[in-house]
N, C-alpha and C positions, 0 to 999 in steps of 0.2 A: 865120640866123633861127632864133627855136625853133619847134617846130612838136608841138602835142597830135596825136597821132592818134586819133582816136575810131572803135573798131572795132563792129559789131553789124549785127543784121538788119535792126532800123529798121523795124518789119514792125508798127504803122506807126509814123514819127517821133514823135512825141510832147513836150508844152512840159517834161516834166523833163528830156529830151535837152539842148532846146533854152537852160533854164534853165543845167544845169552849165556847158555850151560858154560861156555868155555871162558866167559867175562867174568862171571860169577865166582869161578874158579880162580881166574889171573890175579881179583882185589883179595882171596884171601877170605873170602865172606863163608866160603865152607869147606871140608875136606871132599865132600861126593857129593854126587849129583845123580839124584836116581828119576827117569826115567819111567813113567808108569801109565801103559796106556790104557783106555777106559774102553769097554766093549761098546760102551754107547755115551754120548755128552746128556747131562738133563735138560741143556738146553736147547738142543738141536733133536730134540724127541723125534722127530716127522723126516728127519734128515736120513737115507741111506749110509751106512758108514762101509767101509770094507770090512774084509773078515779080519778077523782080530789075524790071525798068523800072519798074515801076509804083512801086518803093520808092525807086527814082532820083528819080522823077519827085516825088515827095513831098519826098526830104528837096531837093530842087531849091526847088521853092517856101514850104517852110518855112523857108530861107536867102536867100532871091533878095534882102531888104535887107541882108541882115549881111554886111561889108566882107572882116571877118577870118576869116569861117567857109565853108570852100571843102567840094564835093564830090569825092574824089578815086575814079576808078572803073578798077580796075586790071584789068578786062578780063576776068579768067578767076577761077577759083575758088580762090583760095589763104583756106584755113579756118582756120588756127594762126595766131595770135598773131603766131608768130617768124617763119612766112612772110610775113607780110603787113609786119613791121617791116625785114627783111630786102629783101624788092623795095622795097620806097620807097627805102629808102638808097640802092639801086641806080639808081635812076629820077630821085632826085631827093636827089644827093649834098652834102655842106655843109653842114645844118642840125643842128640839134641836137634829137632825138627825143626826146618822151615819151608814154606811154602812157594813156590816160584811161580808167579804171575806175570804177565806184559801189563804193562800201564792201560792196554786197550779193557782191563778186566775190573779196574775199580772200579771207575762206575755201576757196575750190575752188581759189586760184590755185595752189596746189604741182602740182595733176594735169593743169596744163595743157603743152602738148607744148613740151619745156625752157624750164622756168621761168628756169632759173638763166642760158640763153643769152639770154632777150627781158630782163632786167633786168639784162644786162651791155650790150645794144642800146640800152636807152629807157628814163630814169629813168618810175616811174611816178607819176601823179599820182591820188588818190586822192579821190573824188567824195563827200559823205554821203545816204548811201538809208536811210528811215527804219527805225529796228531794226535797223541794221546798223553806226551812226556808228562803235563802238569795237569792230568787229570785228579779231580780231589771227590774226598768221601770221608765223611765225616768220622764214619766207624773206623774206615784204612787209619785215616789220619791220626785219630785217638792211640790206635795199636805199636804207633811210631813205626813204621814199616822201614826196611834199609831199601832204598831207592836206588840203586846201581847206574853210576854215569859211564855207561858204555854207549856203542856206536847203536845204534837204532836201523833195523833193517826193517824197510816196508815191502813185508814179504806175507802171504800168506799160504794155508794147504789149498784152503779154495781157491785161491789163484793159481795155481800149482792146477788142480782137476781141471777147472777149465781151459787154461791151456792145452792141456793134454786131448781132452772131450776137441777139439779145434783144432789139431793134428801140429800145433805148434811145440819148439824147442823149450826143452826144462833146461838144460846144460847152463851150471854153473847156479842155480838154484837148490839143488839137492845133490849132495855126495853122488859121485859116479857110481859108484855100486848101485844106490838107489836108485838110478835110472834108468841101468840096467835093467835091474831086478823089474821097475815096471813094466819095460818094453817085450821082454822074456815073457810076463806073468799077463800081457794087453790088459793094464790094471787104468784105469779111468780113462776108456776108450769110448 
């Protein structure tokens, strides 16, 4: 089977998340779409995240109908890229990896903890984030990455929190469940 992995905080899900997963899916570029979110980003060290359940719990309901879009929650804290492509293999051997990134991610990708090891792991698949569609990197570029010609939504979580922290509407941003679920749980108040 091939399998996307979609790694991040998810802090919170969000419909451009849920948009790439579903693009990704329509061309045909893999069978599933996994879903894996990180207790902490390495690169937002200093950043508050939510508790991880509560972002389970989210991206749980923001999937609960999509067939081919699973949650996968590996238990403990693996932050890097290449740990997290690394245990999977482990856990769940046979499939054929790829890594799903927004185009807002190549440029930093060479500083990420061995580049050169997670794209000898998991070709990556390559999302458009507006402002970012023809972002280049020498390493990406080398790896022949599939670059996916979907709709580019400029949407982010952080925008998504602030909003919220400013007592303004998400509707039509994140699945209705999820918005629920924050407003129930006063989650980025």
């Amino acid at each position: 089977m091939k399998v996307a992995l979609f790694g991040g905080t998810f802090d919170p899900i969000h419909n451009g998340h849920l948009n790439a997963a579903r693009e990704v899916l329509k061309h045909g570029l893999v069978d599933e779409i996994w879903f894996i979110p990180v207790y902490w980003h390495a690169f937002k060290a200093n950043s508050k995240v939510s508790e991880l359940r509560h972002r389970k719990i989210m991206i749980g309901l923001a999937i609960k109908d999509e067939k081919a879009i699973k949650l996968v929650d590996l238990n403990e804290n693996p932050t890097y890229t290449i740990d997290t492509i690394l245990k999977i293999k482990r856990l769940f051997p046979g499939n054929d990896y790829f890594w799903l990134i927004g185009t807002n991610l190549v440029k930093e990708f060479s500083s990420w903890k061995q580049p050169k090891k997670v794209l000898s792991e998991a070709k990556l698949i390559l999302y458009p984030v507006p402002g970012s569609e023809n972002e280049k990197n020498e390493l990406v570029d080398s790896s022949s990455p599939v670059r996916v010609k979907g709709k580019a939504i400029d949407l982010s979580s952080t925008v998504i929190r602030e909003k919220l922290n400013r007592g303004k509407s998400i509707a039509g941003l994140v699945p209705k469940a999820v918005e629920q679920y924050i407003k129930e749980n006063e989650l980025y108040q």
